[in-house]
C-alpha positions as CSV (number, residue, x, y, z in Angstrom):
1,X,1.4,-14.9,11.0
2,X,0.9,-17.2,7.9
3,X,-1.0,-16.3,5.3
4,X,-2.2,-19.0,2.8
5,X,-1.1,-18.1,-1.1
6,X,-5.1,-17.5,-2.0
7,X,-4.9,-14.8,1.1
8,X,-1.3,-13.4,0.1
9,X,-2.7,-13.1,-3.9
10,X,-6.0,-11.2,-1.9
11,X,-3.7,-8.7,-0.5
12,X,-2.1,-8.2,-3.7
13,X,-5.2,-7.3,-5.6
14,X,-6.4,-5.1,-2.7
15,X,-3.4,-3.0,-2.6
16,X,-3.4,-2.8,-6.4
17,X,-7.0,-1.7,-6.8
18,X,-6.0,0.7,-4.2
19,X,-2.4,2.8,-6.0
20,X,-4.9,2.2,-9.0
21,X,-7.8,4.4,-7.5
22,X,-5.6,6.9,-5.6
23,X,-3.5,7.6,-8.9
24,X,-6.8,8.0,-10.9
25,X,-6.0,4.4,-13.3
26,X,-8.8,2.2,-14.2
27,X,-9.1,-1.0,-12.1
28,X,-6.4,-3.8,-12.6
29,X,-8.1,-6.8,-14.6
30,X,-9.8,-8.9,-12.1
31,X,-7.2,-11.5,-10.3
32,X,-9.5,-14.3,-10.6
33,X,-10.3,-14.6,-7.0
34,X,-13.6,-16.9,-6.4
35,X,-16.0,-14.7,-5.4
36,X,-16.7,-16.4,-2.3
37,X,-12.7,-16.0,-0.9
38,X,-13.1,-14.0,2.4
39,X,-9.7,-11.5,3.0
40,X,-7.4,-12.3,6.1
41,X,-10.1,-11.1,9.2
42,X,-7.6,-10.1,11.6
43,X,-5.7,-7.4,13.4
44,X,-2.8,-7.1,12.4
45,X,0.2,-4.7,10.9
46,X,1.7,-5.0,7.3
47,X,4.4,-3.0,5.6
48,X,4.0,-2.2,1.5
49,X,6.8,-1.8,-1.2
50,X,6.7,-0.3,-4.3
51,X,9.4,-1.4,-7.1
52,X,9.7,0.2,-10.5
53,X,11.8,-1.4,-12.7
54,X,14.1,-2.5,-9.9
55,X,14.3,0.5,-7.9
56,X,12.5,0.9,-4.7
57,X,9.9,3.5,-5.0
58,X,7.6,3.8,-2.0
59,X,7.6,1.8,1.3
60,X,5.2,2.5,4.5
61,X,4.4,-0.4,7.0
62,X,1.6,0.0,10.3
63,X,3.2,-2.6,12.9
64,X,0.4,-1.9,15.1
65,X,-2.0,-4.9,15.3
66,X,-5.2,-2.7,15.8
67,X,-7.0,-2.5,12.7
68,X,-7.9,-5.2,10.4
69,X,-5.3,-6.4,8.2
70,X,-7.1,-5.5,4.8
71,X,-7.4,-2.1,5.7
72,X,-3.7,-1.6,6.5
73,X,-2.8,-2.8,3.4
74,X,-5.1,-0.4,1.6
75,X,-3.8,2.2,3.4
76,X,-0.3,1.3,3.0
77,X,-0.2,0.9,-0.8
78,X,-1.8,4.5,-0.9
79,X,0.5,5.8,1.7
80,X,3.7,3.8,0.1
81,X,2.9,5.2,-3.6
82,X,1.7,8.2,-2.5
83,X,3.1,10.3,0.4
84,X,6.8,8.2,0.8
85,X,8.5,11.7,2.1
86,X,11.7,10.1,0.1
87,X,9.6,10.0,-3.6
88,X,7.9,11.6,-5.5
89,X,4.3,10.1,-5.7
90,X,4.3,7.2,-8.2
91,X,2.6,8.3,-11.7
92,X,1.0,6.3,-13.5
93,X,2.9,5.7,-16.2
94,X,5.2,3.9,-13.3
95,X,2.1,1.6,-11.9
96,X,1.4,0.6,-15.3
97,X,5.0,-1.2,-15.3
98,X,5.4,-2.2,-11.6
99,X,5.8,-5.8,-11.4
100,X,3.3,-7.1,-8.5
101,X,4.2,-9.7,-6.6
102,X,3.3,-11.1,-2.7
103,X,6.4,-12.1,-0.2
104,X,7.7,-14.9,-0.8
């Protein structure tokens, strides 16, 4: 699947809005998206990666195509910050220097 830069910068915020909520931050600074942008509305799966200054830090992916692609990514950036058996939970002192960033 392709995904346009608006959609992939979508994604972004949504998975950044949701660490920031699960880890008790205030909201990121609004990304600017017009108001009218509608998410990707599809199935589909999606893995998330967390990197702190360099260092991998979280990563969870859903490869099942059975829920809609907005709500994997929520739930993977929670999952991938939060409950990554192999890390401790990010802190926020970590999210407040992650460096965000959509594949390429």
């Amino acid at each position: 699947m392709n995904l346009s830069r608006e959609e992939q910068d979508v994604l972004l915020a949504v998975a950044r809005e949701a660490i920031a909520e699960a880890i008790a931050l205030p909201r990121p600074d609004a990304t600017g998206t017009p108001v009218h942008f509608q998410p990707p509305a599809h199935l589909a799966g999606a893995f998330v990666t967390i990197h702190v200054a360099g260092d991998l830090r979280g990563c969870v992916g859903y490869p099942e195509p059975d829920l809609m692609l907005l709500e994997v990514v929520r739930r993977c950036a929670v999952s991938a910050a939060t409950s990554d058996y192999r890390f401790p939970p990010v802190s926020a002192a970590e999210c407040r220097t992650c460096q965000w960033k959509s594949p390429s």
